[in-house]
N, C-alpha and C positions, 0 to 999 in steps of 0.2 A: 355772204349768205349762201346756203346748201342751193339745189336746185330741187323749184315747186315742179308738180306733174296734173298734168289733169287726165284722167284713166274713166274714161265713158264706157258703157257697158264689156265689161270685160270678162273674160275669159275664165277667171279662178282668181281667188277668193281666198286668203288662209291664215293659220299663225299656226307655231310653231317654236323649239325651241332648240336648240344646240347647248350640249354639256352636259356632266352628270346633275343628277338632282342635290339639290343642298348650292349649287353653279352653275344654273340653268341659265342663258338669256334667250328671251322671250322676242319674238319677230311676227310683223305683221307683211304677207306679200301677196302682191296682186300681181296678176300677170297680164297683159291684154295685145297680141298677136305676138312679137317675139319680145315685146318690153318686159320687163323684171321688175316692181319696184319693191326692194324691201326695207323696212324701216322698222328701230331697236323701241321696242318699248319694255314697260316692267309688269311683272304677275300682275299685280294690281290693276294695271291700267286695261290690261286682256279676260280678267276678271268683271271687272266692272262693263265691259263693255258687251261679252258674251250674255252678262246678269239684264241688260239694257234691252240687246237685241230681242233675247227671248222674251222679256215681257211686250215688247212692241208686236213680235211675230203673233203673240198672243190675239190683240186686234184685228190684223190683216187676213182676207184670205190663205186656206192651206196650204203651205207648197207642197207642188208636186212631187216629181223625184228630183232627190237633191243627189248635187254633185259627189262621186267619192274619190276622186285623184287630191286629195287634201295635204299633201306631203309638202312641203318646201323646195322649192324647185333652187339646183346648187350651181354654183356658188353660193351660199348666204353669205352677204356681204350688207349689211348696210346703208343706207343713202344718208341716213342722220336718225336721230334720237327724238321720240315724238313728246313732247310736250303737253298737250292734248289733243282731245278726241270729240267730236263731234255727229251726233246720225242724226239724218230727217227721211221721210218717206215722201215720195212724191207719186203723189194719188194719177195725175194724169200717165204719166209712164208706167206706174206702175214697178215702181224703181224705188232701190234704198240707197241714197247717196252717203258715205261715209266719209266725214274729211277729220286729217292729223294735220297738225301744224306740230312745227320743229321745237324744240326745246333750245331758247337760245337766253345768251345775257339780256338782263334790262339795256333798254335801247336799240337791241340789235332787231331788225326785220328779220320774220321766219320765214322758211319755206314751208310751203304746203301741199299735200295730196288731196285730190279732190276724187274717189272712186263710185263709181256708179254701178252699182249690183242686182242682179233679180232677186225676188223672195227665196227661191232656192238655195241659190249661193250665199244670202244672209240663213238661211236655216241650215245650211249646211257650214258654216263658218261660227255659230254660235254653239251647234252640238261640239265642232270640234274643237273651238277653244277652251269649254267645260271640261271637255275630257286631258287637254293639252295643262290647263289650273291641276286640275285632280292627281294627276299622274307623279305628284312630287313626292318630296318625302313626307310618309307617315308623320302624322301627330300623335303625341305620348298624349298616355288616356289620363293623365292628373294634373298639369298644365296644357294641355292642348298647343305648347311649340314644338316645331319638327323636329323632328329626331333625327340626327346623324347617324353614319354608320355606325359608328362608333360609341353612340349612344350622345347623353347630353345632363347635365348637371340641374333636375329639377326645381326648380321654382318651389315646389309645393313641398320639397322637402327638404327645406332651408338648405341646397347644395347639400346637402350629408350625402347624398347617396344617387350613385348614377345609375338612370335608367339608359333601356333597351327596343 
């Protein structure tokens, strides 16, 4: 079993990703006084979570001013691979608790992160995982899959002809 963390109000908040587009992997990492924790997830899961936060932030009082040191703090290294994702808001603190558990075999116990965040730090971590999704590659305007540099073999036009 990886090692679980429990990260109470901390410091920063982020994701992030390393490698060109089309090879991106995608990272989730809290920091809280000198601890690091980062942990591998997929577009998808950063996706869906960014999509999550902002309709909850929607509810909640406005944050005020949000964090912007939003960068990945290096090494990126890994702790493990999240499996899922979990957010609750917790009305007395005034806190958005955010937990991953590990991606593991049937059978196996996961480890888990348990992170504790202000509104801020959740409104500043859901703008910039939107912009962290967006930033990949272009989608071709007649299939809408992403286009490599290089182009890519259209769907909409039985392969016959490669788009740009």
């Amino acid at each position: 079993m990886s090692t679980s963390f429990e990260m109470p109000e901390v410091d920063a908040l982020t994701t992030g990703t390393v490698g060109p587009p089309g090879a991106r992997v995608f990272y989730l990492q809290a920091r809280r006084h000198d601890q690091v924790v980062t942990l591998r997830l997929e577009k998808t899961q950063v996706a869906a979570l960014v999509a999550y936060l902002a309709t909850m932030l929607e509810d909640l009082p406005t944050a005020r001013e949000l964090p912007t040191d939003l960068e990945l703090a290096e090494p990126v290294v890994a702790e493990w691979v999240v499996g899922s994702l979990g957010v609750s808001y917790d009305e007395d603190a005034d806190r958005v608790v955010v937990v991953a558990e590990e991606m593991v075999e049937e059978g196996d116990e996961a480890a888990r992160v348990r992170i504790t965040a202000t509104r801020e730090q959740i409104a500043a971590l859901a703008r910039r995982g939107a912009e962290v999704v967006e930033a990949g590659r272009p989608l071709c305007l007649l299939c809408h899959q992403p286009l490599d540099p290089e182009g890519h073999m259209c769907i909409r036009l039985n392969g016959h002809r490669q788009t740009r």
